[in-house]
C-alpha positions as CSV (number, residue, x, y, z in Angstrom):
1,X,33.0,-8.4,6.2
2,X,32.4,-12.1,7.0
3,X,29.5,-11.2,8.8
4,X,28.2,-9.5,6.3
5,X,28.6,-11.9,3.8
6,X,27.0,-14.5,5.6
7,X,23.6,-12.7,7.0
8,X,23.3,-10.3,3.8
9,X,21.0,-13.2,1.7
10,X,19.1,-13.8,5.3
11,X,18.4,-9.8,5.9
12,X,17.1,-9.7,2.5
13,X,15.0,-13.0,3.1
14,X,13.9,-10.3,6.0
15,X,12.8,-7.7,4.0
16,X,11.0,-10.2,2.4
17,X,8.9,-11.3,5.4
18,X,8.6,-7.5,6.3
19,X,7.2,-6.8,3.1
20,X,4.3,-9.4,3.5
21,X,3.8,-8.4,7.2
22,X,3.3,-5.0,6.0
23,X,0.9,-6.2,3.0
24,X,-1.4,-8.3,4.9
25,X,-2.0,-5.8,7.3
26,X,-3.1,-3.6,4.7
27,X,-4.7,-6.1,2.9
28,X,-6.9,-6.4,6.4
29,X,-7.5,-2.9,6.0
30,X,-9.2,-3.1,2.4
31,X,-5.8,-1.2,0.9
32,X,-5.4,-3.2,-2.2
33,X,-2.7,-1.2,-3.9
34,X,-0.5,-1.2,-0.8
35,X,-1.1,-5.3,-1.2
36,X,0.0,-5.1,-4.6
37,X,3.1,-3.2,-4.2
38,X,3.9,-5.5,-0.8
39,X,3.6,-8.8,-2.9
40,X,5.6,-7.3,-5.7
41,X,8.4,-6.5,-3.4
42,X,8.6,-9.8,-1.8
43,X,8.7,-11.6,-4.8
44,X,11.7,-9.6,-6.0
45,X,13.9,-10.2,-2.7
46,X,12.0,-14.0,-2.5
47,X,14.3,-14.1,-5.9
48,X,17.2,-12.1,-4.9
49,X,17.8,-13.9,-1.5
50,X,18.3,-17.0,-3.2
51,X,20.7,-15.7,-6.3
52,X,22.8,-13.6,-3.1
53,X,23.4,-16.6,-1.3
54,X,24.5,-18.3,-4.7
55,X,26.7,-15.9,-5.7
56,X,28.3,-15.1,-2.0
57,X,28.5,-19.1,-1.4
58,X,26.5,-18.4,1.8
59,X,23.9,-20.8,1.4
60,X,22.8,-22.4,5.1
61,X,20.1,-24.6,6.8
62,X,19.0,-21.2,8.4
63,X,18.7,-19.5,5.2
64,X,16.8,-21.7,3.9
65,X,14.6,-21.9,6.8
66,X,13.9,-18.3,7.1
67,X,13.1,-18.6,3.4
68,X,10.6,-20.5,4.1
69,X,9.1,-19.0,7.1
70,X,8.9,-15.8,5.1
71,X,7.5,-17.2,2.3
72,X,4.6,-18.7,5.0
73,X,3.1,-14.9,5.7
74,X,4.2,-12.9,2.1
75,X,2.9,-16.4,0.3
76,X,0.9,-18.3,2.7
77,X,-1.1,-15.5,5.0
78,X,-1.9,-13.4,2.4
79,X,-3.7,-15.5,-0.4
80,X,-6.0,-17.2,2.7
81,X,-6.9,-13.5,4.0
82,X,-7.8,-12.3,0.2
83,X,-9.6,-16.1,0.1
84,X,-11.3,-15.1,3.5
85,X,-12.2,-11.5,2.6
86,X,-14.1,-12.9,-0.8
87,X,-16.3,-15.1,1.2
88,X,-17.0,-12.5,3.7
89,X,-20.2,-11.4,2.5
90,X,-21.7,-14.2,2.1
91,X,-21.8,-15.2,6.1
92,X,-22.8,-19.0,6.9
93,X,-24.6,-20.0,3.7
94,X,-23.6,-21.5,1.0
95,X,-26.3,-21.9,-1.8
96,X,-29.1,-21.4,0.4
97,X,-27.6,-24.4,3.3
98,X,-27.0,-22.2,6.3
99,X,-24.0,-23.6,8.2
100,X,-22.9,-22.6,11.7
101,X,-20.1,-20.5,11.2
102,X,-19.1,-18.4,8.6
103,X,-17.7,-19.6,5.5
104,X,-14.9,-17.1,5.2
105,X,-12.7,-19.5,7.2
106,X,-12.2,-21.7,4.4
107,X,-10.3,-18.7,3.5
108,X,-7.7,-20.1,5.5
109,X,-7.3,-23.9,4.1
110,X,-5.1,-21.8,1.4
111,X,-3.0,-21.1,4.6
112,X,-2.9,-24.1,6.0
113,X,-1.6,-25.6,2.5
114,X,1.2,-23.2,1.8
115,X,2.5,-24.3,5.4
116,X,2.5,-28.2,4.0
117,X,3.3,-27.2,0.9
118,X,6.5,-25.1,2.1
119,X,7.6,-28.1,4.5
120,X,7.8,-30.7,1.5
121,X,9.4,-28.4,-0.9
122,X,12.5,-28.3,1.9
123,X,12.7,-32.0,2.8
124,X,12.1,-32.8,-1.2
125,X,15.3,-33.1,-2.9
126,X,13.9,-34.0,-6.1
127,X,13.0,-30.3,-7.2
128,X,15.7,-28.9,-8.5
129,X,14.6,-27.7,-12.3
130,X,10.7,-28.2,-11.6
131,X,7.9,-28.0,-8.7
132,X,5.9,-30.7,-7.1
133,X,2.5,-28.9,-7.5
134,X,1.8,-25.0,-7.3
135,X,4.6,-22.6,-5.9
136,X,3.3,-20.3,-3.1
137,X,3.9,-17.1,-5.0
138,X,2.1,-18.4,-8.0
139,X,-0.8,-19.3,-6.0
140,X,-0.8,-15.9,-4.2
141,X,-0.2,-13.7,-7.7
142,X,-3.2,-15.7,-9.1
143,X,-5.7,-15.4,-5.7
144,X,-4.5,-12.1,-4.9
145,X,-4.8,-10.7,-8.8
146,X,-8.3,-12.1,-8.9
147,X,-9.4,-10.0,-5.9
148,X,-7.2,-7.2,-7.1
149,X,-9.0,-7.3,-10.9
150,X,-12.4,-7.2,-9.5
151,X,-11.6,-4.3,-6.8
152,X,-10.2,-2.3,-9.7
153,X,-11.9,-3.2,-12.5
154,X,-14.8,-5.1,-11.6
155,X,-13.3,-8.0,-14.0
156,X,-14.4,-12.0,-13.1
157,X,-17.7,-10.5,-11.4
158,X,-19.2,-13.7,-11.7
159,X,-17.0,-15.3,-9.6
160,X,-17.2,-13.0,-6.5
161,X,-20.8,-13.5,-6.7
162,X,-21.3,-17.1,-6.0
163,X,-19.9,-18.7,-2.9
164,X,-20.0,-22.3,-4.7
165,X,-17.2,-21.1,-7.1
166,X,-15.1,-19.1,-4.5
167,X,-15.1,-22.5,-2.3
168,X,-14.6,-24.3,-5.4
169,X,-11.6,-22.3,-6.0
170,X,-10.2,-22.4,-2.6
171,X,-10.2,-26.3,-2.7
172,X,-8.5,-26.2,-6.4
173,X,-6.2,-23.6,-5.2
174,X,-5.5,-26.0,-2.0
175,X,-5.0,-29.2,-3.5
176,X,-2.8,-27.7,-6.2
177,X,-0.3,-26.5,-3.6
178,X,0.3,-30.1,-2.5
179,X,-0.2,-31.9,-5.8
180,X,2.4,-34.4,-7.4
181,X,1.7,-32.8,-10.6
182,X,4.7,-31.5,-12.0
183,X,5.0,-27.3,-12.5
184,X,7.9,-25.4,-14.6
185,X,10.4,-23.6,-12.7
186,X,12.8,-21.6,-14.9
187,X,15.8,-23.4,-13.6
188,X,18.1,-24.8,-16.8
189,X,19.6,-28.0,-16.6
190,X,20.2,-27.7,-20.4
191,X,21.0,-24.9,-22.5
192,X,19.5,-27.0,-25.5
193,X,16.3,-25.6,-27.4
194,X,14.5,-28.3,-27.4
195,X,15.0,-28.7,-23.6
196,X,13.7,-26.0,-23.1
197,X,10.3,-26.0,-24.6
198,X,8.3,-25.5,-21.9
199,X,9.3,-22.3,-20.5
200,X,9.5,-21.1,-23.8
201,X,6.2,-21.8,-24.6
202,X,5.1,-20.0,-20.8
203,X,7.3,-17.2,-21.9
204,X,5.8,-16.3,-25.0
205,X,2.3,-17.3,-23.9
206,X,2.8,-15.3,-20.3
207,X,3.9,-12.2,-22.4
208,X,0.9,-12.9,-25.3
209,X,-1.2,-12.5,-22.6
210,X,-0.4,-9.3,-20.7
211,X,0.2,-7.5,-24.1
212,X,-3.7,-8.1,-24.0
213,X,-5.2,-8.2,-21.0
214,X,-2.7,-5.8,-19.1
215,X,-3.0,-5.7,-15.4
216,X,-5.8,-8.0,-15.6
217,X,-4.3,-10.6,-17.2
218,X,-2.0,-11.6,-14.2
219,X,-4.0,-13.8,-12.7
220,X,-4.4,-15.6,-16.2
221,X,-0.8,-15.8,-16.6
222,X,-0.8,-18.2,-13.7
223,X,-3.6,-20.3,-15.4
224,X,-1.5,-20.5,-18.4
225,X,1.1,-21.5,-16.4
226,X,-0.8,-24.7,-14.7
227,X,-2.3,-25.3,-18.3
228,X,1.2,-25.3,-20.1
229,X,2.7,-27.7,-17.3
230,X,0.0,-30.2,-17.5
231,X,0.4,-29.8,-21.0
232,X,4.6,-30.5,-20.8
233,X,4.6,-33.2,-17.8
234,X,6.2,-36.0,-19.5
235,X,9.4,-33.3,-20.0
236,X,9.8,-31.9,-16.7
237,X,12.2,-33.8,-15.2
């Protein structure tokens, strides 16, 4: 039963890494849906790895390493391959400048990122009830849920059809991850209302907005998100 209780939080950190395996494969394949459902998954054992290990006291320096290095492929991998597959059609030039090689491989600076971005979240101990910069599953739900709304829908055309904004993008998307700027997590240090502000403002706003936009709102959600925690820095602490 030991056993047990120690490795269950790490097999479910597994599943997690798994589940993005599994999606970036078939994002590689053009199977957007299968995507979809992969992310989804790993988010929701990305969450319960951490709240198992709470509640089992089995928190370790391996679990939290795996967590990491699962969170690299479901979080990391696939937002630079859905990055790289948007530039793909464009080949080596970018407003009219021919380059030699292929722009899709900017795709990857998203990649790169995440992996930085992963190592100072687990040497920072200052993060406890907010983020430095953009969490990897936020960056991920809004890269991949812009590629997902245009597949579908055909929504934020104008963005798939110039390179300048897709690079544009990347870089934002890139330096965000790595940012000091200060980001809501919904961790509570205080109970208090008026502590708590923030999140309830992305709450409301996050819920506003898929009332309205449905599926295709996601991506915006994240954009409130950024927008509401510039707006709140001076309270995250």
């Amino acid at each position: 039963m030991s056993f047990i209780k120690n490795n269950l939080a790490n097999a479910i950190t597994l599943g997690n890494l798994f589940s993005g395996c599994i999606g970036a494969i078939h994002l590689i394949l053009g199977d957007y849906q299968t995507t979809a459902i992969c992310i989804i998954c790993s988010l929701i054992l990305d969450f319960f790895d951490g709240f198992v290990a709470r509640a089992l006291k089995s928190n370790s320096n391996l679990g939290t390493q795996l967590d990491s290095l699962a969170d690299m492929v479901s979080f990391g991998l696939i937002p630079g391959l859905a990055i790289f597959m948007m530039l793909e059609p464009f080949g080596n030039e970018i407003s009219g400048l021919h380059l030699p090689f292929q722009i899709k491989y900017f795709g990857l600076l998203i990649t790169l990122s995440s992996c930085l971005r992963l190592a100072i979240f687990n040497l920072d101990e200052d993060q406890k009830y907010y983020f430095k910069g953009l969490n990897t599953p936020s960056n991920t739900i809004l890269i991949f849920g812009l590629l997902y709304a245009f597949k579908e829908t055909q929504s934020f055309g104008f963005l798939f059809k110039n390179e300048a904004l897709l690079l544009v993008l990347t870089i934002t998307s890139s330096w965000l991850l790595i940012s000091p700027i200060k980001m809501i997590a919904m961790k509570f240090k205080s109970m208090k209302l008026q502590d708590n502000y923030p999140k309830l403002a992305l709450v409301i706003g996050a819920i506003l907005i898929l009332i309205i936009f449905q599926f295709v709102g996601i991506p915006l959600v994240i954009l409130y998100y950024i927008f509401i925690s510039l707006l709140f820095q001076k309270q995250l602490k």
